[in-house]
C-alpha positions, 0 to 999 in steps of 0.5 A, a space after each residue: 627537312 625544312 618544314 614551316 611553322 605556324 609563322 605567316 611573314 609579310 614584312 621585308 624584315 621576316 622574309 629576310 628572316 625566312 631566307 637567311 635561315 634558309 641558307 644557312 640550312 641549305 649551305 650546311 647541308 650541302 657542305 656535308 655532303 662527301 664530294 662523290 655524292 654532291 657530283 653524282 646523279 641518282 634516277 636519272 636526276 639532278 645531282 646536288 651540285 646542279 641542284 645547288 647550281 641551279 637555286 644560286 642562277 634563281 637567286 641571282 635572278 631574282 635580285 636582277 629582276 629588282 634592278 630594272 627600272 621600276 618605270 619600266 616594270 609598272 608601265 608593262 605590269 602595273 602596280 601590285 594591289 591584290 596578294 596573297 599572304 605567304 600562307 596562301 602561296 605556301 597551301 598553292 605552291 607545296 599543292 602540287 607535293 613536290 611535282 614541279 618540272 625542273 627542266 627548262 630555261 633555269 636548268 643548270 648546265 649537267 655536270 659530267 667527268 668533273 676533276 677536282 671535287 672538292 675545289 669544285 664543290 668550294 666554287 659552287 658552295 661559295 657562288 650560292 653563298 655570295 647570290 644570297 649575300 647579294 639578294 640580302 643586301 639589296 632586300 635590306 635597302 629596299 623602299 617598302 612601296 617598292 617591295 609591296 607595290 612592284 610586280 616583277 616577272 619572275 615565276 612565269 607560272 604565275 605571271 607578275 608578282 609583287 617582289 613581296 610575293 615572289 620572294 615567298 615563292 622564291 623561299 619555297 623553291 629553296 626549300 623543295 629543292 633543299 627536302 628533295 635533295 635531303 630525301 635523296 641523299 644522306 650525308 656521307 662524310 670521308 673515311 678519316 
């Protein structure tokens, strides 16, 4: 399970920082799990497949969002002035205990009678590895005014954000994903 330390990142360099490690946690731990649990459903709930689906379409949005034109984003949002520090949005988000509606427009597609596992399990593993890739990358060239000052709406639960901001929630979001498959299924390796 990921849990948060003492650190408080603000700089784009942290919150690179913060979601490198995060992938690299969220893609060891989903590679470990056997195909048969990584396809199925426990409760009724996504299964890790659809939960690993379904972080990847949020990252890859994410990165869209910085691709309007930032003209466009000022003239219907503003510019950032008051945010919150990623220990303010961390007490606000983990405040609801993991009670969050994963249904909706970002839900990935159910995945039912799937054949080939384990080349299936590579495709999904390898499309969640180039969206991080991808979002690392443009973070990385990222002018700072625009990483601060920018509002983009991509948490409709909270309106616009600044890019700073949102990549703070962007990061608790893969890590409640990441706890709530962990709880729910152990890491079953394949009789050799």
């Amino acid at each position: 399970m990921i849990v948060f330390q003492h650190q408080n990142p603000s700089s784009q360099e942290e919150v690179l920082y913060y979601l490198e490690f995060l992938q690299k946690e969220i893609y060891t731990y989903f590679s470990s799990i056997h195909e048969n649990e990584f396809f199925s459903h426990r409760n009724g709930e996504w299964s890790p497949a659809e939960t690993l689906m379904h972080i990847t379409i949020t990252t890859n949005l994410m990165g869209f969002t910085w691709k309007i034109p930032s003209f466009v984003l000022n003239f219907f949002y503003g510019k950032a002035s008051k945010r919150k520090t990623f220990k303010q949005w961390k007490d606000s988000f983990f405040k609801q205990n993991g009670n969050f509606d994963d249904e909706g427009i970002l839900s990935p597609i159910p995945l039912k009678n799937v054949k080939k596992l384990e080349k299936q399990k590579k495709k999904i593993l390898k499309k969640f590895n180039q969206a991080c890739i991808n979002l690392f990358h443009d973070l990385e060239k990222m002018d700072p005014a625009k990483y601060f000052q920018l509002k983009i709406p991509f948490f409709h639960e909270y309106g616009p954000l600044s890019i700073q901001e949102s990549l703070f929630l962007h990061i608790f979001h893969l890590t409640h994903h990441h706890n709530r498959v962990k709880e729910k299924y152990t890491v079953i390796l394949p009789n050799e």
